[in-house]
Backbone atoms as SQL, in Angstrom:
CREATE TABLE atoms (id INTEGER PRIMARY KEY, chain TEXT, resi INTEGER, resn TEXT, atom TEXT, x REAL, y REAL, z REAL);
INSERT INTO atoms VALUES
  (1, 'A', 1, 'UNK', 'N', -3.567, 7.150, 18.447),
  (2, 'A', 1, 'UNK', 'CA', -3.229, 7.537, 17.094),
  (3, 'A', 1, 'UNK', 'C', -4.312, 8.422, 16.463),
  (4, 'A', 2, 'UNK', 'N', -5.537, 8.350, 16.916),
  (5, 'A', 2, 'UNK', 'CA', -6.706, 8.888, 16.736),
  (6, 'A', 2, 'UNK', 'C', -5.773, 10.629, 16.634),
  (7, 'A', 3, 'UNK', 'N', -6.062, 11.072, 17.984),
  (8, 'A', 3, 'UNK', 'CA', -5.613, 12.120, 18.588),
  (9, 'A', 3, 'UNK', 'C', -4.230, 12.991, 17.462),
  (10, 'A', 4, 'UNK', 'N', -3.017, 11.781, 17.127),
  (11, 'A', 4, 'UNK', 'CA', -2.379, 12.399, 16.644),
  (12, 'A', 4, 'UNK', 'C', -2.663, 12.745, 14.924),
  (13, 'A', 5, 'UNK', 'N', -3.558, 11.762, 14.438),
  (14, 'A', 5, 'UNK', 'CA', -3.469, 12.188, 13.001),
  (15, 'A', 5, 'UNK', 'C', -4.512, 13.260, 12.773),
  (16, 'A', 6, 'UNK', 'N', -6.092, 13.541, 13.979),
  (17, 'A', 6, 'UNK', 'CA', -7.147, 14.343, 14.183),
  (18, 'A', 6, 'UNK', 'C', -5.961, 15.670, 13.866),
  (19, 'A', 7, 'UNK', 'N', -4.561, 15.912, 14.910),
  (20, 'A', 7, 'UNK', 'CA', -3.786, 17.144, 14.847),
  (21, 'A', 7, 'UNK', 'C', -3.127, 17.452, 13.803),
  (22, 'A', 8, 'UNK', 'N', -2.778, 15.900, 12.838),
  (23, 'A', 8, 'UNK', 'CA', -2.233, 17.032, 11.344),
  (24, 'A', 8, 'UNK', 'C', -3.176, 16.770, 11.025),
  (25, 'A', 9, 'UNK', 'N', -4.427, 16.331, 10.300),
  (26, 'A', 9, 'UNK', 'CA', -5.234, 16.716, 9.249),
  (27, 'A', 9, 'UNK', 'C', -6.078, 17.690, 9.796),
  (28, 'A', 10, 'UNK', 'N', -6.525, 17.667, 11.086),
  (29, 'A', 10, 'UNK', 'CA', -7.505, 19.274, 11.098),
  (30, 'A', 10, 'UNK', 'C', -6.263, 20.839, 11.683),
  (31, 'A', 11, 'UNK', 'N', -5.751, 20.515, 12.289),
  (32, 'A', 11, 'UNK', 'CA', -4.796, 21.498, 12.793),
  (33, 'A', 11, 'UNK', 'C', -3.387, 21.896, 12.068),
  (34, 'A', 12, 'UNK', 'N', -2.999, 21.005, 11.052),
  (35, 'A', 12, 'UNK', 'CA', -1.967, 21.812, 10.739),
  (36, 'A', 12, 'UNK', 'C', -0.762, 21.181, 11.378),
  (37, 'A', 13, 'UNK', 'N', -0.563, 19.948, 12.097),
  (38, 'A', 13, 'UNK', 'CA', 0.539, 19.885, 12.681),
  (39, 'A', 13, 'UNK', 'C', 1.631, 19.268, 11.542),
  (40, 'A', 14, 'UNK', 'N', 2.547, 19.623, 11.951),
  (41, 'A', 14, 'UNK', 'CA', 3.724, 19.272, 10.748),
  (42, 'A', 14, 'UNK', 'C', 4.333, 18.230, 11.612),
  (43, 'A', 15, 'UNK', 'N', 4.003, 17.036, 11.853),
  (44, 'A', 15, 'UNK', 'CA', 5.077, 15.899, 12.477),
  (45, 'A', 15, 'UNK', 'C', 6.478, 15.752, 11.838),
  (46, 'A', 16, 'UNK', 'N', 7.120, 15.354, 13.459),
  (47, 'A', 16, 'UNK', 'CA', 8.368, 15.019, 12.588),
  (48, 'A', 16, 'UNK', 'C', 8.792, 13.766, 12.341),
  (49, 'A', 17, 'UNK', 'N', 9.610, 13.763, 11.646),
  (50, 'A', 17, 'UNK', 'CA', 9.993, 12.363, 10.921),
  (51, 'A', 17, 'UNK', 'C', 9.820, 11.109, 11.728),
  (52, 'A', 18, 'UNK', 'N', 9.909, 10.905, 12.681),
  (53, 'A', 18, 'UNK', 'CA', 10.256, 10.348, 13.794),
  (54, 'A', 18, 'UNK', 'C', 8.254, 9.837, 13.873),
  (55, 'A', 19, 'UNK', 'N', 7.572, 10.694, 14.077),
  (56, 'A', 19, 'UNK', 'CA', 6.352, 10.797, 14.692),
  (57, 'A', 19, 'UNK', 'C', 5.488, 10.079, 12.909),
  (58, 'A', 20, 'UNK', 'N', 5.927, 10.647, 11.811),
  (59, 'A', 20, 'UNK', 'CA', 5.479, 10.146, 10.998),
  (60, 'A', 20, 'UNK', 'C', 5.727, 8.731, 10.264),
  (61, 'A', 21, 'UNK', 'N', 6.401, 8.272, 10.786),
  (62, 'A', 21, 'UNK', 'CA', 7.352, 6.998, 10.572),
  (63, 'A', 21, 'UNK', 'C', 6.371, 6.387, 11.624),
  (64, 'A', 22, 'UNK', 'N', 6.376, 6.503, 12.860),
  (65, 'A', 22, 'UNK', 'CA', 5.941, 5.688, 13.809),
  (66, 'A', 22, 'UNK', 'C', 4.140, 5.349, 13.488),
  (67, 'A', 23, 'UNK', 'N', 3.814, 6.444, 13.092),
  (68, 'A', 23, 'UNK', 'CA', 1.854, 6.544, 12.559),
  (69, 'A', 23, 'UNK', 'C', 2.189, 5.484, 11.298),
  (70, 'A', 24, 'UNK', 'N', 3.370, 5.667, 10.777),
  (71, 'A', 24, 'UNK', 'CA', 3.687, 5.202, 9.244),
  (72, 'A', 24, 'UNK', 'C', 3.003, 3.421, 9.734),
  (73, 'A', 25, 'UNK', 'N', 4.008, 3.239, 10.451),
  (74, 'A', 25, 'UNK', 'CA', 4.412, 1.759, 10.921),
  (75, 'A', 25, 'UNK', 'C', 2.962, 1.184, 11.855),
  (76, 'A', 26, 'UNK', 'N', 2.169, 1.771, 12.245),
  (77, 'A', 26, 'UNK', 'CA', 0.905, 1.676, 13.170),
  (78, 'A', 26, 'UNK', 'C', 0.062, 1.324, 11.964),
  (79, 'A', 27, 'UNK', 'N', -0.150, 2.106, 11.065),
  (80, 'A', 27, 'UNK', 'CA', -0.955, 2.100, 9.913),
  (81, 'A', 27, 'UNK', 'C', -1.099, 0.939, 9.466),
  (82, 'A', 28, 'UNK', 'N', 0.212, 0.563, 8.732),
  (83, 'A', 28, 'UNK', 'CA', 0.807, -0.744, 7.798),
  (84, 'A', 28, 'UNK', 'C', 0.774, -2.019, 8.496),
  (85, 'A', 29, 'UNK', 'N', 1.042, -2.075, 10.012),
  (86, 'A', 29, 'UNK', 'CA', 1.061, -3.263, 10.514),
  (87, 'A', 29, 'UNK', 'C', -0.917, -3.543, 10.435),
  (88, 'A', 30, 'UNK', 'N', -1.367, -2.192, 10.413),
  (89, 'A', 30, 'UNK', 'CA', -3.415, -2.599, 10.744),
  (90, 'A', 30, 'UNK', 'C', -3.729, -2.943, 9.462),
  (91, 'A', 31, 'UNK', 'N', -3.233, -2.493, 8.290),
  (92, 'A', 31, 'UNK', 'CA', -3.418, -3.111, 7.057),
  (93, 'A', 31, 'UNK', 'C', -3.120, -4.415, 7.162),
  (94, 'A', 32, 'UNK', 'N', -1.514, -4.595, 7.540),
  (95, 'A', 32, 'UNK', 'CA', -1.011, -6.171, 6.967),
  (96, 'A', 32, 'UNK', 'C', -2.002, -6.913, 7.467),
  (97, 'A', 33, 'UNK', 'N', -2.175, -6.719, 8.861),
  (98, 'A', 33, 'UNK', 'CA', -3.251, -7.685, 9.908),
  (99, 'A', 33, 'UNK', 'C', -4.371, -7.840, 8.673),
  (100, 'A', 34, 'UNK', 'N', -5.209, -6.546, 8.418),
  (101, 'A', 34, 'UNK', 'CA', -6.525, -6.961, 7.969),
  (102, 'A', 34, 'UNK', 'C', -6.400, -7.501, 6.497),
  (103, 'A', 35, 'UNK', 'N', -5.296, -7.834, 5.691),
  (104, 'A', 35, 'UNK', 'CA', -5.543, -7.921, 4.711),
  (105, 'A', 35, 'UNK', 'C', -5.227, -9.369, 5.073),
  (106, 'A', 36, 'UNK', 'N', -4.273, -9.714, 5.831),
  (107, 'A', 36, 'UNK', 'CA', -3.767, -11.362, 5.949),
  (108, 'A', 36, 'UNK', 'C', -5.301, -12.057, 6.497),
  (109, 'A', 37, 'UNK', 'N', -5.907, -11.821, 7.123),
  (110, 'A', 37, 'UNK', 'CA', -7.015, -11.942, 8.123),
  (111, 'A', 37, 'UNK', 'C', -7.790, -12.265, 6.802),
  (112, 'A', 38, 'UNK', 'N', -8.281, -11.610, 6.189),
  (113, 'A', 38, 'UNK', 'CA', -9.185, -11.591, 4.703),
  (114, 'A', 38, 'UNK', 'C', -8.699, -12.517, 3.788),
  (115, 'A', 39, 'UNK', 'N', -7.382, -12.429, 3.958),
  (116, 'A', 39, 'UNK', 'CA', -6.940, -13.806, 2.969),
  (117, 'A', 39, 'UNK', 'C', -7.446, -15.231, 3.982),
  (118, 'A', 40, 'UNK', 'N', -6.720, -15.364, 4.861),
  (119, 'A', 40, 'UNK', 'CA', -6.729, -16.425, 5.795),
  (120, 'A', 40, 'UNK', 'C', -8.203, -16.694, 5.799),
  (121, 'A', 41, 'UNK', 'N', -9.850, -16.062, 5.989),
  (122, 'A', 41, 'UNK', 'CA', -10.488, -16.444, 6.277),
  (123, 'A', 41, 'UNK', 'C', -11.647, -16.616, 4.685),
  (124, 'A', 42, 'UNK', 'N', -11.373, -15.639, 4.200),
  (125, 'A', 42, 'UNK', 'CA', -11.859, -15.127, 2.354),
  (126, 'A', 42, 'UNK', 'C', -11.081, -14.884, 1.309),
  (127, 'A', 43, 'UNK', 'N', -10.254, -15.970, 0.920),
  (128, 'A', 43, 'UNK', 'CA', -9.150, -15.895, -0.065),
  (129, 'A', 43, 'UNK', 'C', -9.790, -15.876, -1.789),
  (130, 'A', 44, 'UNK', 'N', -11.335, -16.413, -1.493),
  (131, 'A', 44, 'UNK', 'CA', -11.666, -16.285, -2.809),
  (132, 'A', 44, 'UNK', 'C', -12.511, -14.961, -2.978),
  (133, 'A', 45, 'UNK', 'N', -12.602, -14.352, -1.592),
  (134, 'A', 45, 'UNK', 'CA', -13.078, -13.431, -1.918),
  (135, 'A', 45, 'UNK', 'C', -12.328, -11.948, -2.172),
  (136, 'A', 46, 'UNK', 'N', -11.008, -11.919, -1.575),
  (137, 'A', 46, 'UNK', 'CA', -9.642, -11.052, -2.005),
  (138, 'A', 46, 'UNK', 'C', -9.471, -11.507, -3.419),
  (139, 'A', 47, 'UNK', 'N', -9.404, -12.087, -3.683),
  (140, 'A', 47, 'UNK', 'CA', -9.314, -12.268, -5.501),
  (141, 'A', 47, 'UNK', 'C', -10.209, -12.122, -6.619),
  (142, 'A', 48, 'UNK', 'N', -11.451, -12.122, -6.031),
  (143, 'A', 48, 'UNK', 'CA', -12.344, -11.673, -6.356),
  (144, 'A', 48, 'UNK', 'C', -12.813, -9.584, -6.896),
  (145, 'A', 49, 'UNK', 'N', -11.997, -9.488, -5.203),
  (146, 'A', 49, 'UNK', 'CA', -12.626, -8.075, -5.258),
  (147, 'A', 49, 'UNK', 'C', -10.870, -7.542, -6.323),
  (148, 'A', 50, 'UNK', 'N', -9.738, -8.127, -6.423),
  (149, 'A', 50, 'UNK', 'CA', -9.018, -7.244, -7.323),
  (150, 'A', 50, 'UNK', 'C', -9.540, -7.598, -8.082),
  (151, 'A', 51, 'UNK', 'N', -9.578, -8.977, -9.188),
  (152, 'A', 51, 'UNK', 'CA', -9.911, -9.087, -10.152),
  (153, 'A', 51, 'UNK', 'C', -11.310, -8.220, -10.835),
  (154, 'A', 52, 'UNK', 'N', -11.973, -7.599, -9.632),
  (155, 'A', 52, 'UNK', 'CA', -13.290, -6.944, -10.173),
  (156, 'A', 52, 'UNK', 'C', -13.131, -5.414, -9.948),
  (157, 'A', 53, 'UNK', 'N', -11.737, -4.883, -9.270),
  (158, 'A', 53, 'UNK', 'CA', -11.213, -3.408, -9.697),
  (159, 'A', 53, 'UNK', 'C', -10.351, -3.520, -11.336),
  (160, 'A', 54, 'UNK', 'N', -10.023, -4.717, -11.354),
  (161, 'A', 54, 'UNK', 'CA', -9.553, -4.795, -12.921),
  (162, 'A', 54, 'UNK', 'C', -10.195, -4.792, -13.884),
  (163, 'A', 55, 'UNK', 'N', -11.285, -5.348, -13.933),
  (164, 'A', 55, 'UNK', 'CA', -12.298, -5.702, -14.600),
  (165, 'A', 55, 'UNK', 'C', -12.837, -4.327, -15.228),
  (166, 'A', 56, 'UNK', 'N', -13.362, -3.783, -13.792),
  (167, 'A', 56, 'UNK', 'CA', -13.729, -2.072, -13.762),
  (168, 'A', 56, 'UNK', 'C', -12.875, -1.405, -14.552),
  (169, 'A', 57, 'UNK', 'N', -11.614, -0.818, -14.449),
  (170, 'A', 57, 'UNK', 'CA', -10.781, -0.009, -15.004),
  (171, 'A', 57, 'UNK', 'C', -10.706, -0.215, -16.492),
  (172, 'A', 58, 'UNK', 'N', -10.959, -1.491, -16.980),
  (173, 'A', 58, 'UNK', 'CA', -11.106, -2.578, -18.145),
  (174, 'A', 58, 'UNK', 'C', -12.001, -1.897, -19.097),
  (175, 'A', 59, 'UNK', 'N', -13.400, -2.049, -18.292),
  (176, 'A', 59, 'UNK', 'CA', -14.334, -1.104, -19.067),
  (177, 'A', 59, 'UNK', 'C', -14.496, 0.156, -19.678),
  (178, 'A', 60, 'UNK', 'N', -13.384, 0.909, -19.034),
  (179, 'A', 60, 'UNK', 'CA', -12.877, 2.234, -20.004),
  (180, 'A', 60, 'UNK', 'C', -12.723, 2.570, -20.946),
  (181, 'A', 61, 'UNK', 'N', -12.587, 1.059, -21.421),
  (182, 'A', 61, 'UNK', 'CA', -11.321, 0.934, -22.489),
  (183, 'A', 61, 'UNK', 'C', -12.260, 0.781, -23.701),
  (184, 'A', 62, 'UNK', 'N', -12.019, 1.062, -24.723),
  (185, 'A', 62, 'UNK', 'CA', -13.119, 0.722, -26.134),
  (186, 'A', 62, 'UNK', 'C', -13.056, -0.578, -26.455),
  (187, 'A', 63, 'UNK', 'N', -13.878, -1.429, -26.631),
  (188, 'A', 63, 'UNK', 'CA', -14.443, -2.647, -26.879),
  (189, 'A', 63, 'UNK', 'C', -13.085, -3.045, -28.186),
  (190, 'A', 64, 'UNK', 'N', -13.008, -2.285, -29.088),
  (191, 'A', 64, 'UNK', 'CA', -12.030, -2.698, -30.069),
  (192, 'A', 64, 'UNK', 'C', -10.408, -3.389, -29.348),
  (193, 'A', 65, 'UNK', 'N', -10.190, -2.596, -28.553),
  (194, 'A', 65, 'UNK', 'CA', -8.875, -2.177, -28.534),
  (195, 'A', 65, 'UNK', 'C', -8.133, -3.622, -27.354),
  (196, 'A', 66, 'UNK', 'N', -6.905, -3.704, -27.820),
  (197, 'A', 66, 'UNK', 'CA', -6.055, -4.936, -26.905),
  (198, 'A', 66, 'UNK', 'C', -6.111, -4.312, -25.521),
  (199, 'A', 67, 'UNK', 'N', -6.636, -5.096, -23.954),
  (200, 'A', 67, 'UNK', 'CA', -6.128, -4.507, -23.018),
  (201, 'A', 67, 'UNK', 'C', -4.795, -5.621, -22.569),
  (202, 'A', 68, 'UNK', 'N', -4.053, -4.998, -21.183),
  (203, 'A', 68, 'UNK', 'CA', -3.524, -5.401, -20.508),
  (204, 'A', 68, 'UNK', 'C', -3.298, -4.909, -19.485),
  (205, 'A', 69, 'UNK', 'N', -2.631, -5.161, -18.821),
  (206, 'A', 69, 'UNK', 'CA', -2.502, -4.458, -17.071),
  (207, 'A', 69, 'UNK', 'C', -0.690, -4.780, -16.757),
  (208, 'A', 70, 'UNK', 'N', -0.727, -3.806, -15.661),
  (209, 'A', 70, 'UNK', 'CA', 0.309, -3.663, -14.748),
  (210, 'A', 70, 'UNK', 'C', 0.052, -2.967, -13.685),
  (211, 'A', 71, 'UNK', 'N', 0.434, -2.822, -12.602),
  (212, 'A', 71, 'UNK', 'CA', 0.700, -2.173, -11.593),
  (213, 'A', 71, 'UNK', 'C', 1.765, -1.170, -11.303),
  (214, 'A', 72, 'UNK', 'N', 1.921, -0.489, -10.215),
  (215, 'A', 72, 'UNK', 'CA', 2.827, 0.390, -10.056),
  (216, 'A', 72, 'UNK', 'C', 3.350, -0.057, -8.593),
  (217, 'A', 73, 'UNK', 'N', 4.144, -0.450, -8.251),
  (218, 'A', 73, 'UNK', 'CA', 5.076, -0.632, -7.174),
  (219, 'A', 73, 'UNK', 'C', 4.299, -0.038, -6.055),
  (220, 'A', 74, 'UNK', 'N', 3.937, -0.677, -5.046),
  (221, 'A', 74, 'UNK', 'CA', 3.822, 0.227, -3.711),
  (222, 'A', 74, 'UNK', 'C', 3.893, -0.808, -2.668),
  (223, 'A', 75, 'UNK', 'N', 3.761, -0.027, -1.457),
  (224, 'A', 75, 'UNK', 'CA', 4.155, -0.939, 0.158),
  (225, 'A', 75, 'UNK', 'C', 3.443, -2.393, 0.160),
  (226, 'A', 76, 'UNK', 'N', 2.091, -2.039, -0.724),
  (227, 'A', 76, 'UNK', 'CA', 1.265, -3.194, -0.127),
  (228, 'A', 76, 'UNK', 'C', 1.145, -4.109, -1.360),
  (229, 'A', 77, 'UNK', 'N', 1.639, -5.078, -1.813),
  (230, 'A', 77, 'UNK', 'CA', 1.467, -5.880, -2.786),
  (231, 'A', 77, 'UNK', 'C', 0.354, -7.066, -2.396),
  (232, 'A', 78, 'UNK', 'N', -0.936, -7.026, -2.971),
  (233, 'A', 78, 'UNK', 'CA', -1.908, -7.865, -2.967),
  (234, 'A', 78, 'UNK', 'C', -1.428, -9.356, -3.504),
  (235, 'A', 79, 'UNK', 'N', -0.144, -9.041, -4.377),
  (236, 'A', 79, 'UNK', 'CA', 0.057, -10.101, -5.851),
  (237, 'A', 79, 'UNK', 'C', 1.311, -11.043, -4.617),
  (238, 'A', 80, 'UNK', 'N', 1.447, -10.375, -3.428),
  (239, 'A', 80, 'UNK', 'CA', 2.477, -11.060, -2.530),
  (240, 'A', 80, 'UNK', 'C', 1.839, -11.428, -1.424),
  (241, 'A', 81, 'UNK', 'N', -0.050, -11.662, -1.171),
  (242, 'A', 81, 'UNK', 'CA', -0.343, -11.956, 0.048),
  (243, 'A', 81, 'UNK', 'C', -0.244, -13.062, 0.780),
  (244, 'A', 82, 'UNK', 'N', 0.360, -14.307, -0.337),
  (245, 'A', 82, 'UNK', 'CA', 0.385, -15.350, -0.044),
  (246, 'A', 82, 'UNK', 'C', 2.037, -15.994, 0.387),
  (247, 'A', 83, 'UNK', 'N', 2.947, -14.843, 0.077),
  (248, 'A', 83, 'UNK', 'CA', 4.417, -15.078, 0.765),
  (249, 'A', 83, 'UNK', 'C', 4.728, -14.871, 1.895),
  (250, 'A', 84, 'UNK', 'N', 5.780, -15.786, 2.633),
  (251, 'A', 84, 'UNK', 'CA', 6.141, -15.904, 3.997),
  (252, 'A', 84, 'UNK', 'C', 6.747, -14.594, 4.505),
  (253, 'A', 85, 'UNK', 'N', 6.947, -13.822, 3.510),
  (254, 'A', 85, 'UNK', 'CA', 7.390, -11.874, 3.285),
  (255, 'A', 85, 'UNK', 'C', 6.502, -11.089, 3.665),
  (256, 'A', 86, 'UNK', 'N', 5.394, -11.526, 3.106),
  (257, 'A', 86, 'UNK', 'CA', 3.854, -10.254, 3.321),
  (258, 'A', 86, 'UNK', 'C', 3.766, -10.146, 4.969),
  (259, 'A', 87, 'UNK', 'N', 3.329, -8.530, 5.133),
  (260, 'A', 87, 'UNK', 'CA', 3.485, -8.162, 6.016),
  (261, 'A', 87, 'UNK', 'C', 4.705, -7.941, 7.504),
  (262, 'A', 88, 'UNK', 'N', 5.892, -8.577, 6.460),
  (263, 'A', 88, 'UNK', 'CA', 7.174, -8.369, 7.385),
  (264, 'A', 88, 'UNK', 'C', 7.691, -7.307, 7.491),
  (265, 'A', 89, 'UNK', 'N', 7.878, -6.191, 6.832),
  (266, 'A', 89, 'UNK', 'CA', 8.628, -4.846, 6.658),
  (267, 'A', 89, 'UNK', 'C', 7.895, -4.131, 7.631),
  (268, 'A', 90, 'UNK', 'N', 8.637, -3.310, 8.643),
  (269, 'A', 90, 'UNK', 'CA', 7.834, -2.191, 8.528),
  (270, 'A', 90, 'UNK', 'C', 7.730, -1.298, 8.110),
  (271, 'A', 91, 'UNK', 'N', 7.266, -0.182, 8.520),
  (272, 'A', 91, 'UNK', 'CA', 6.904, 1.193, 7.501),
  (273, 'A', 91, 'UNK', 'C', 8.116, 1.709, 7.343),
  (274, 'A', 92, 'UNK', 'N', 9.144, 2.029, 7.552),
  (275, 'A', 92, 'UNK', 'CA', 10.427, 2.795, 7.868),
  (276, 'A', 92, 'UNK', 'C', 11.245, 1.637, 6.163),
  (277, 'A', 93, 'UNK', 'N', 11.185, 0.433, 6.479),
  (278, 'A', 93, 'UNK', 'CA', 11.782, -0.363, 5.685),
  (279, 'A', 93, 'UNK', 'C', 10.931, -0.528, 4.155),
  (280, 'A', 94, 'UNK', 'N', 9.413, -0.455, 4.331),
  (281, 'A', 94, 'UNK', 'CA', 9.429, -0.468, 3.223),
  (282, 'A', 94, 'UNK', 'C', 9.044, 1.128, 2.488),
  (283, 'A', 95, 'UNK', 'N', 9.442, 2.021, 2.912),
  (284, 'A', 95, 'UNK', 'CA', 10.127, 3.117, 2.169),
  (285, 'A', 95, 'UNK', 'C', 11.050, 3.008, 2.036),
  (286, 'A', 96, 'UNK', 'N', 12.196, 2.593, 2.422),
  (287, 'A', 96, 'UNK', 'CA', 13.692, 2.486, 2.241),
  (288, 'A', 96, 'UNK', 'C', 13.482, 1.677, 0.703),
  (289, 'A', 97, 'UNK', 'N', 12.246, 0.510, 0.803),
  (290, 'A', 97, 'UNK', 'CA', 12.921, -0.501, -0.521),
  (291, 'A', 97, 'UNK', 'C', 12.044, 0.083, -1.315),
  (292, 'A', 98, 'UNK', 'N', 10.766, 1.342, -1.346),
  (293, 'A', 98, 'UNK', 'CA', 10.005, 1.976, -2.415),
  (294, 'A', 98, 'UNK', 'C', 11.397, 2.865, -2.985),
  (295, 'A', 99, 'UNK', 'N', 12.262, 3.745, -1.909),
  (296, 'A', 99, 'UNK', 'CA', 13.101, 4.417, -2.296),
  (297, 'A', 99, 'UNK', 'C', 13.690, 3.941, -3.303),
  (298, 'A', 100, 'UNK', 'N', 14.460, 2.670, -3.168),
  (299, 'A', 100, 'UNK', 'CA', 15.707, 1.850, -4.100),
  (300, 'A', 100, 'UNK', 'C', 14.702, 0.896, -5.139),
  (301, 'A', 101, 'UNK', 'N', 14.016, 1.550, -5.224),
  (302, 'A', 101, 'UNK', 'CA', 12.958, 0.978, -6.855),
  (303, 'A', 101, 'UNK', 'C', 13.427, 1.939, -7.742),
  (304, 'A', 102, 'UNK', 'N', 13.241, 1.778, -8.975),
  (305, 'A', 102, 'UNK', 'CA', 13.648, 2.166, -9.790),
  (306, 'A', 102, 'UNK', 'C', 12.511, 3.610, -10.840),
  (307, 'A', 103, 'UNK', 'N', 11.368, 2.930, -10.201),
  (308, 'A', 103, 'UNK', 'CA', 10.528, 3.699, -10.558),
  (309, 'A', 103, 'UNK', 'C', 10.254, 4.670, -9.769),
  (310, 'A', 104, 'UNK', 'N', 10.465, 4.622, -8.410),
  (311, 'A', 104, 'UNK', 'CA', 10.321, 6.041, -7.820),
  (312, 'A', 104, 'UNK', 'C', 11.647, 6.741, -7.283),
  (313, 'A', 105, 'UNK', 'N', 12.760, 6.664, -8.104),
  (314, 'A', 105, 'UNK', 'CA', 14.473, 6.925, -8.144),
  (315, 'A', 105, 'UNK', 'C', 14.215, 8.429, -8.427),
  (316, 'A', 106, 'UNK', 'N', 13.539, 9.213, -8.675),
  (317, 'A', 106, 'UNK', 'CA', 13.191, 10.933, -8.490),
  (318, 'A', 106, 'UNK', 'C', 12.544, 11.563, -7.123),
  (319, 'A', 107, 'UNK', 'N', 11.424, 10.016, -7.106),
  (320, 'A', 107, 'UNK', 'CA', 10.566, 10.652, -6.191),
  (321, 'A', 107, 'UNK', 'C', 11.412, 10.918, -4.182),
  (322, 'A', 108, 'UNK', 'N', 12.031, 10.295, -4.005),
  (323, 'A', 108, 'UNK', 'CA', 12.251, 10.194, -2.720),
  (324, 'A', 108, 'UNK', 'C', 13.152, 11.138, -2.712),
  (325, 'A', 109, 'UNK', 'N', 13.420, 12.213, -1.707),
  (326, 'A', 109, 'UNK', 'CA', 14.639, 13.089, -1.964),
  (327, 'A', 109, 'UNK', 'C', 15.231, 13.438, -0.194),
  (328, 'A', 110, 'UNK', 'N', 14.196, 12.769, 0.345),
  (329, 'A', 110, 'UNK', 'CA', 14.597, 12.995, 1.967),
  (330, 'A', 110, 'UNK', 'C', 15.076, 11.629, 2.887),
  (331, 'A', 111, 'UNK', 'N', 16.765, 11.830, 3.563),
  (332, 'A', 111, 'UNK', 'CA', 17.043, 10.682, 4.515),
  (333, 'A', 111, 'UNK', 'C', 16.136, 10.408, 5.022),
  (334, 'A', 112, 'UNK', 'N', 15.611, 9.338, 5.286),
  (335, 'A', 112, 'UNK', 'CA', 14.765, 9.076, 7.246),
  (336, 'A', 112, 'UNK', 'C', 15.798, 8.420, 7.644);
């Protein structure tokens, strides 16, 4: 996989759907692994490190003012690492269910 992503990001290669789906699905399964792995062995420490990108983004904010938070929909839900779901999709499927979200109902405009 080395080899093939070295050819689109330095060379220019335009993969096809097929080839980008499959890197898609290689990717996501090395995430799911390392993020389940981090829960399974450092669960206070995965909660730790979001709660302290929240924290961060937090500080932006003027001392006066109400915060709150939300997220934006994507493949990898941190807030789902602990369901019998996490890490089941693969890459092909969970674009299909980013597609049929509601929030990215513009963004997707190509079959796979």
């Amino acid at each position: 996989m080395v080899h093939f992503r070295n050819k689109v990001v330095h060379q220019g290669y335009i993969p096809k759907v097929a080839e980008a789906i499959n890197y898609g699905d290689y990717i996501l399964k090395n995430i799911y692994s390392l993020i389940t792995d981090l829960n399974t062995k450092h669960p206070e420490g995965l909660r730790k490190a979001m709660l302290f990108k929240m924290n961060r983004e937090g500080e932006k904010i003027k001392k006066n003012v109400s915060k709150s938070n939300m997220s934006v929909p994507t493949i990898i839900n941190l807030n789902s690492v602990n369901s019998p779901e996490f890490g089941k999709k693969n890459f092909k499927e969970a674009i299909i269910s980013m597609k049929n979200n509601s929030f990215y109902k513009d963004f997707y405009i190509k079959e796979i």
